[in-house]
C-alpha positions as CSV (number, residue, x, y, z in Angstrom):
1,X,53.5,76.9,52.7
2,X,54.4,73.4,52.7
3,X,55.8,73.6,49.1
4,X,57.8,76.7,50.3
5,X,58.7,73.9,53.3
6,X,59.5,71.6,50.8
7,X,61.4,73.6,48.3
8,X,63.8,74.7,50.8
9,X,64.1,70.7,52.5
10,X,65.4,69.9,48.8
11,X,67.6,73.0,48.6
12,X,69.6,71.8,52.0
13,X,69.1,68.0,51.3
14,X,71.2,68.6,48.0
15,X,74.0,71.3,49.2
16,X,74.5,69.3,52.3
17,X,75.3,66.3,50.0
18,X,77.2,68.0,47.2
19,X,79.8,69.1,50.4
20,X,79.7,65.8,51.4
21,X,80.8,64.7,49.0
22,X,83.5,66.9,48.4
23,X,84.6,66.1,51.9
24,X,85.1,63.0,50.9
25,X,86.8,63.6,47.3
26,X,89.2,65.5,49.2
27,X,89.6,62.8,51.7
28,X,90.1,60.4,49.1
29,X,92.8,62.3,47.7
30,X,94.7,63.3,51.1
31,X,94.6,59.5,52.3
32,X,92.4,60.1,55.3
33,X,89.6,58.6,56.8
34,X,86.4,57.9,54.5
35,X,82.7,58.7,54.5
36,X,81.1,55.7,54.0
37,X,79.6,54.8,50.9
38,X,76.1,53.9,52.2
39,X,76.4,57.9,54.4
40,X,76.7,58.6,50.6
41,X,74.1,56.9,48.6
42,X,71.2,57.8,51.7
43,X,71.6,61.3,51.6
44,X,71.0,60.8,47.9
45,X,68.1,58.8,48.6
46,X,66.7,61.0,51.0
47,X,66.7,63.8,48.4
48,X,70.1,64.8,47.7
49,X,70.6,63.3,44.0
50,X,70.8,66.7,41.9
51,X,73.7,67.2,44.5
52,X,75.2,64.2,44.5
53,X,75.1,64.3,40.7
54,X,76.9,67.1,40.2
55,X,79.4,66.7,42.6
56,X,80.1,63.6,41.1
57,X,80.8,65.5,37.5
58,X,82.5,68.4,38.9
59,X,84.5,66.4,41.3
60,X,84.9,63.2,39.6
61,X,84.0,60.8,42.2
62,X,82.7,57.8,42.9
63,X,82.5,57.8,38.9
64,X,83.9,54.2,38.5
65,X,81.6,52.6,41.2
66,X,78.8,51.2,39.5
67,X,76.3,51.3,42.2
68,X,77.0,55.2,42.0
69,X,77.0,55.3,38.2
70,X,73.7,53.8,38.2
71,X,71.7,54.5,41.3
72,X,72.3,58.2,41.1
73,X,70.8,59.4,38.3
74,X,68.2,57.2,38.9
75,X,67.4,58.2,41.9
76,X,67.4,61.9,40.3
77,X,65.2,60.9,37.7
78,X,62.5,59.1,40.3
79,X,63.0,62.7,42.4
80,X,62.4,64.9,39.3
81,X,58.9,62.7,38.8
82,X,57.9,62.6,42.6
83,X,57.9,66.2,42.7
84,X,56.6,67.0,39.1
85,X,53.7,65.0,40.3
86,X,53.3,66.6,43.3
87,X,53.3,70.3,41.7
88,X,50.7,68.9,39.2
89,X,48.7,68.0,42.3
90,X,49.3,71.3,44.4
91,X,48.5,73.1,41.4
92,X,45.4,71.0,39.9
């Protein structure tokens, strides 16, 4: 149950961010307002880093910014070993 709860927390977590940032490619590219960077970088914190991450290859954004270049795929790897551990705990 709370895995199922969990599973599907992750599932929204990382579409919500891919469309955010795609909002904001397309923003970028129209000349409108922004999302902020930070909006950005916490919705990949709070879980949203396999989104992120591939928005960011299939978009191309954000791909020169450093703190993105970095902290993303970090913060995926982290979230790939958070919930591998947990599984092996559920499960063991």
């Amino acid at each position: 149950m709370i895995m199922d709860l969990f599973g599907y927390y992750l599932l929204g977590i990382n579409v919500i961010t891919f469309v955010v940032f795609g909002l904001d490619k397309g923003r970028a590219k129209a000349g409108k307002w922004r999302i902020p960077e930070r909006t950005l970088l916490l919705l990949s914190l709070a879980g949203g880093s396999l989104g992120a991450l591939a928005a960011m290859l299939l978009f191309r954004h954000k791909t020169r910014k450093a703190k993105f270049v970095v902290s993303v795929p970090v913060m995926f790897v982290v979230h790939c070993v958070a919930v591998g551990m947990i599984w092996l705990k559920i499960r063991g």
